[in-house]
C-alpha positions in Angstrom: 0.0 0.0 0.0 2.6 2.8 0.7 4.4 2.0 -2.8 0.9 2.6 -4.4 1.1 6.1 -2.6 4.4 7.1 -3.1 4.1 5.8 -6.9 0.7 8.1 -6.9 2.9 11.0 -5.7 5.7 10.2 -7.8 3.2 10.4 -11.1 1.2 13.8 -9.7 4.8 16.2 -9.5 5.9 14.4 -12.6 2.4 15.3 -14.4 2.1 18.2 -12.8 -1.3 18.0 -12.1 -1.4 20.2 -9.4 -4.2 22.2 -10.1 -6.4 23.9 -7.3 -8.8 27.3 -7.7 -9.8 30.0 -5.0 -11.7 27.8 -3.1 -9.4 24.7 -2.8 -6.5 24.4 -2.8 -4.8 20.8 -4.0 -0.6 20.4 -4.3 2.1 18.4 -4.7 5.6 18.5 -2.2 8.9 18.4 -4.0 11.4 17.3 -2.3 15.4 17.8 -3.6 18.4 18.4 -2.3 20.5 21.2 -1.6 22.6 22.2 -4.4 20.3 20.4 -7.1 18.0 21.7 -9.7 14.4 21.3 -9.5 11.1 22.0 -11.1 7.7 23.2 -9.7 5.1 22.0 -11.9 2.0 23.9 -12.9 -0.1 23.0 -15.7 -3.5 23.6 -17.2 -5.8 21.0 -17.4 -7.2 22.5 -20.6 -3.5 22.4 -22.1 -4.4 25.8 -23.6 -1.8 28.1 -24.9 -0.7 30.4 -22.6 1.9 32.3 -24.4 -0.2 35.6 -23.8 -1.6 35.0 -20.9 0.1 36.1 -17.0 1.3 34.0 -14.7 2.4 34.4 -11.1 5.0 32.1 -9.0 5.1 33.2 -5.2 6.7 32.1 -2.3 4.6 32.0 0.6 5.7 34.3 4.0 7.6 32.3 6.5 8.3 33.8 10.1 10.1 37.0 9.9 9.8 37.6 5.9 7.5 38.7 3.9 5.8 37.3 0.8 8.3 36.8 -2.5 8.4 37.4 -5.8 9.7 33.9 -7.5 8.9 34.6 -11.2 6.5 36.3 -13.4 5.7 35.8 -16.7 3.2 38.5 -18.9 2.3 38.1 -22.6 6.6 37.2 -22.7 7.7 39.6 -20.5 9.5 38.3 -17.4 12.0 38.7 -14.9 14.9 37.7 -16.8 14.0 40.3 -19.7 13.2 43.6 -18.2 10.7 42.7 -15.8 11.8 44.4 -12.2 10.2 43.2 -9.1 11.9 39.8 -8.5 13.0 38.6 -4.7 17.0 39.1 -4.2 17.2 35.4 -3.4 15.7 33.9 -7.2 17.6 36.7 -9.1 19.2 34.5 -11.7 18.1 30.9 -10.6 14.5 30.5 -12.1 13.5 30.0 -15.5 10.5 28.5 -17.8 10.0 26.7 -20.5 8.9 28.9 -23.6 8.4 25.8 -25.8 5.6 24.5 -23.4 3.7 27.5 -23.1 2.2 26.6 -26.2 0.2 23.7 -23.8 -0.8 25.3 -20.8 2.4 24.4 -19.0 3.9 27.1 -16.7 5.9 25.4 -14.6 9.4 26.3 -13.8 13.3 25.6 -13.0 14.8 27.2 -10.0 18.6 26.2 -10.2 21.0 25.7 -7.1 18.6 25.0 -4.3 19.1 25.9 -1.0 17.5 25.2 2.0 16.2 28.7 2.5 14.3 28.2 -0.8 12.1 25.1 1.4 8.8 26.7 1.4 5.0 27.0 -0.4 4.6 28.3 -3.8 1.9 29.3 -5.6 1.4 29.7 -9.6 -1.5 32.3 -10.0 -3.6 32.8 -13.2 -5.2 35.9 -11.9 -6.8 36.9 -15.3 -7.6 33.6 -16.2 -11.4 33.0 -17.5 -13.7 32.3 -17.0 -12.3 31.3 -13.4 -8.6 32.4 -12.1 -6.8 29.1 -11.0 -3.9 29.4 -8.1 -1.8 25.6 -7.8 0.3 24.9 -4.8 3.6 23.7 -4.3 5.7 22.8 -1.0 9.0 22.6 -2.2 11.5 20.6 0.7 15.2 21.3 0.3 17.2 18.6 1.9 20.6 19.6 3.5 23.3 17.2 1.8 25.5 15.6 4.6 29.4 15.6 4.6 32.0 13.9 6.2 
């Protein structure tokens, strides 16, 4: 029975299908570890081109910070051409996948984890109709031991 749930797990982050709307939210945990790439899923159901629509990745407040900006994406504009507005510590690390946008998929990379970067995400669809959709993501950073 638990390989049937992890298996289950294993096939939602890998599909992505993490989708959830103002009322409910539904997710997926990621777990990697520290130093390693990884990618937060989000993907329409409807596999709908989203190449002019916006789309907004957040990291949820923990403790003492406030909310932060993870990446942006607006009818191609982003954070890594021109956009301003992007959290200190994803300056550099996060990117998409232009190629998928074409089928609804807006998930994205963030490169060089680090345990700081543990936390809940969420990919908004704000302007989305005829209903915005938010998904949500707990991303777990593992510290990697050493001898």
């Amino acid at each position: 029975m638990k390989l049937i749930s992890v298996l289950c797990l294993c096939l939602l982050t890998l599909c992505g299908k993490t989708s959830a709307d103002e009322n409910g939210p539904a997710g997926v945990r990621v777990v990697v570890k520290e130093d390693r790439d990884v990618i937060l899923p989000c993907s329409l159901d409807t596999k709908e081109n989203i190449e002019l629509k916006l789309f907004d990745w957040k990291k949820a407040a923990q403790k003492d910070e406030r909310q932060k900006e993870v990446f942006m994406y607006d009818a191609g504009r982003h954070y890594n051409n021109g956009n301003e507005g992007q959290s200190e510590q994803f300056k550099g690390r996060v990117s998409h996948f232009p190629e998928e946008l074409k089928h609804g998929n807006a998930s994205i990379t963030i490169r060089n984890t680090k345990v700081t970067d543990s936390g809940n995400y969420t990919c908004d669809f704000p302007r989305l109709k005829p209903k915005r959709q938010i998904f949500h993501i707990e991303l777990v950073v593992g510290h990697i031991l050493t001898s």
